[in-house]
Backbone as CSV, one residue per row, in Angstrom:
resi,resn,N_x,N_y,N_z,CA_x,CA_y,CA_z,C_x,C_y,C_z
1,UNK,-20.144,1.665,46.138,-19.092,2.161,45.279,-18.927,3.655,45.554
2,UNK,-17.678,4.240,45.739,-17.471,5.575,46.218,-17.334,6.342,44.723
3,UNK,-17.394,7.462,45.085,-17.107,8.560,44.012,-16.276,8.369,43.329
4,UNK,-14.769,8.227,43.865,-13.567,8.093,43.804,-13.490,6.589,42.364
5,UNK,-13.648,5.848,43.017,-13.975,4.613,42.059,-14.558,4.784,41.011
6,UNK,-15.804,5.700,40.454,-16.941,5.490,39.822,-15.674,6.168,38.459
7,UNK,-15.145,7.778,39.189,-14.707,8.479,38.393,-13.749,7.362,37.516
8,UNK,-12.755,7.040,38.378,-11.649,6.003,37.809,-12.301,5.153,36.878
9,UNK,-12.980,4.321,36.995,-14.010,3.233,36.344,-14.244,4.153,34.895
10,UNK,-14.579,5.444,35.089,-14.991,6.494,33.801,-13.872,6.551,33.028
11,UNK,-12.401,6.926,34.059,-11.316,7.408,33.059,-10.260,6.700,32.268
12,UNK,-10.888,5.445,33.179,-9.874,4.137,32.545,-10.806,3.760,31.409
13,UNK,-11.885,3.675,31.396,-13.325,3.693,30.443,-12.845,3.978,28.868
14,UNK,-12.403,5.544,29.361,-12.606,6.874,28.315,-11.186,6.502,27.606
15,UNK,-10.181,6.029,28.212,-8.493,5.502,27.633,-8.819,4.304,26.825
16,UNK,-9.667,3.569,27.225,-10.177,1.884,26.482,-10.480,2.198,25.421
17,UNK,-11.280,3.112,25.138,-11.862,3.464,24.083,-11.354,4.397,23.071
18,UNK,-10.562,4.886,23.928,-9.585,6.073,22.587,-8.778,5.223,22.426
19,UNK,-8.188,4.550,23.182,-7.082,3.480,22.454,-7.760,2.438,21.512
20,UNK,-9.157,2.113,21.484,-9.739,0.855,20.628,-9.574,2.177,19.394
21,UNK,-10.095,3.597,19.641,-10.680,3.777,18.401,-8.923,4.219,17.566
22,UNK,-7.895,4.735,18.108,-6.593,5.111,18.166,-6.321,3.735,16.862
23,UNK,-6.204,2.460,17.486,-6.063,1.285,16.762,-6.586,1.118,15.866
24,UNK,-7.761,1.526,15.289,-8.378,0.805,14.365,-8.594,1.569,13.403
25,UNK,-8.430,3.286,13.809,-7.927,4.086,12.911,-6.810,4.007,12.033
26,UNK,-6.119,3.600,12.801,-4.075,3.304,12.293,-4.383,1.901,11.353
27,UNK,-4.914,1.019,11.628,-5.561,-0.468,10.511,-6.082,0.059,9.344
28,UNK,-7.045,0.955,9.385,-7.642,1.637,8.284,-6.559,2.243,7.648
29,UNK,-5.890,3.237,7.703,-4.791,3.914,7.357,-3.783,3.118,6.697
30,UNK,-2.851,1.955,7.701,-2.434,1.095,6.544,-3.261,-0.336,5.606
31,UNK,-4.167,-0.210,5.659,-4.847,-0.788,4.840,-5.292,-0.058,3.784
32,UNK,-5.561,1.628,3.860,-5.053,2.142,2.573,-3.816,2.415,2.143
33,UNK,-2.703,2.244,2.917,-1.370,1.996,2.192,-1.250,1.463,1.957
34,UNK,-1.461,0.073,2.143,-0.939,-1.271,1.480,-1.486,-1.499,-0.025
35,UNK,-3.029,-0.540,-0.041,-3.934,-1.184,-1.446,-3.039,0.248,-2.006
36,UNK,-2.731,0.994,-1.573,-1.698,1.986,-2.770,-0.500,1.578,-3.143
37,UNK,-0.014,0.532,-2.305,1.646,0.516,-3.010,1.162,-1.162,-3.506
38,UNK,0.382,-1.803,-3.438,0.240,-3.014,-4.201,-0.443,-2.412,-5.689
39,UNK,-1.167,-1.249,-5.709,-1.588,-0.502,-6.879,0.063,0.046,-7.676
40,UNK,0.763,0.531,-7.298,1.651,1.149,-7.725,3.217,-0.323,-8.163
41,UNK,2.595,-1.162,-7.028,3.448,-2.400,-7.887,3.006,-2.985,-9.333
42,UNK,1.369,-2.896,-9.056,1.237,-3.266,-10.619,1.340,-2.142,-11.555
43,UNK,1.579,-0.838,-11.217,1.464,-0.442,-12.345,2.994,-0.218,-12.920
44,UNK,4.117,-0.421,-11.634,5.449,-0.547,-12.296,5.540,-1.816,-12.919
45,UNK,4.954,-2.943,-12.729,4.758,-4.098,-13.577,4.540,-3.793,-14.900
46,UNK,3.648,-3.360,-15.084,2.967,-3.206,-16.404,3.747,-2.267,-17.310
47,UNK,4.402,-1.264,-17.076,5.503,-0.415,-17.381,7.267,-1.391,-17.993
48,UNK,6.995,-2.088,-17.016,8.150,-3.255,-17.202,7.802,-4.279,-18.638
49,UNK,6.671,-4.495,-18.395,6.153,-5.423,-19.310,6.420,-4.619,-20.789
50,UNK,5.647,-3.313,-20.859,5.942,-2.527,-21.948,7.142,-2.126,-22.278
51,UNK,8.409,-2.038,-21.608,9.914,-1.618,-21.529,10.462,-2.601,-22.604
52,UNK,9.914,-4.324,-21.895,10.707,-5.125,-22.628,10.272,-5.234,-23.884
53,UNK,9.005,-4.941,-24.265,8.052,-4.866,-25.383,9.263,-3.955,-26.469
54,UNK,9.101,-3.091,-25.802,9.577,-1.732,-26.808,11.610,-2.017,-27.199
55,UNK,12.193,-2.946,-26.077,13.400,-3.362,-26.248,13.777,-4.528,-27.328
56,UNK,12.448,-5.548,-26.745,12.972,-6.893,-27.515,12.615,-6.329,-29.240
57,UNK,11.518,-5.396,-29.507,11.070,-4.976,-30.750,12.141,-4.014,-31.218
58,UNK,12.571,-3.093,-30.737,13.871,-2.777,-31.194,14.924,-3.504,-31.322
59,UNK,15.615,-4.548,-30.645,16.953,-5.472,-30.945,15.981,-6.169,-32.317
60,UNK,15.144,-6.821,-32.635,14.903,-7.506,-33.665,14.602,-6.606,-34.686
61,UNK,14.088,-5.658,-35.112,14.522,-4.589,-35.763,16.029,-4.471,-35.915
62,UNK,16.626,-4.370,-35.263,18.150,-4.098,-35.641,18.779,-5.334,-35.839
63,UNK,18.569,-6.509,-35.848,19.022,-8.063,-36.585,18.661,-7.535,-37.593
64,UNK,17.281,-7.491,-37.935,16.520,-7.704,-39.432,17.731,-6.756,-40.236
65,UNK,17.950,-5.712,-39.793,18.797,-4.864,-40.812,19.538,-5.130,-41.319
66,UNK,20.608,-5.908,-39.898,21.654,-6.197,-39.742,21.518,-7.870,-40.982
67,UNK,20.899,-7.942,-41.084,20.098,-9.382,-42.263,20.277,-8.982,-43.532
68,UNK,19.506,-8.126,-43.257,19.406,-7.056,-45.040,20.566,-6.663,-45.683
69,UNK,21.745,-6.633,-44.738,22.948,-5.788,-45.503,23.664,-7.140,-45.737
């Protein structure tokens, strides 16, 4: 095996490996995006849930009144 080869064998080596680690960095990364915006879906859920809370309890409040008179 010549010099020439050994180096190549090294630099194609050294690209394999920044590209494995390149990849699996970027997986990590959106795998913490994904657990932040599935976090941020539930918490606009739960916001929603309380919206209708605070709506449907106000319209029946305003029957009841609307009862009373």
């Amino acid at each position: 095996m010549s010099l020439i080869s050994l180096i190549a064998i090294i630099v194609v080596g050294y690209f394999i490996v920044s590209l494995v680690k390149d990849y699996n960095g970027r997986q990590q990364q959106d795998s913490r995006q994904l657990e932040a915006l599935q976090q941020e879906v539930a918490d606009l859920k739960q916001r929603v849930v309380t919206l209708e809370a605070i709506v449907v309890e106000r319209d029946e409040a305003l029957r009841q009144k609307f009862r009373d008179l």
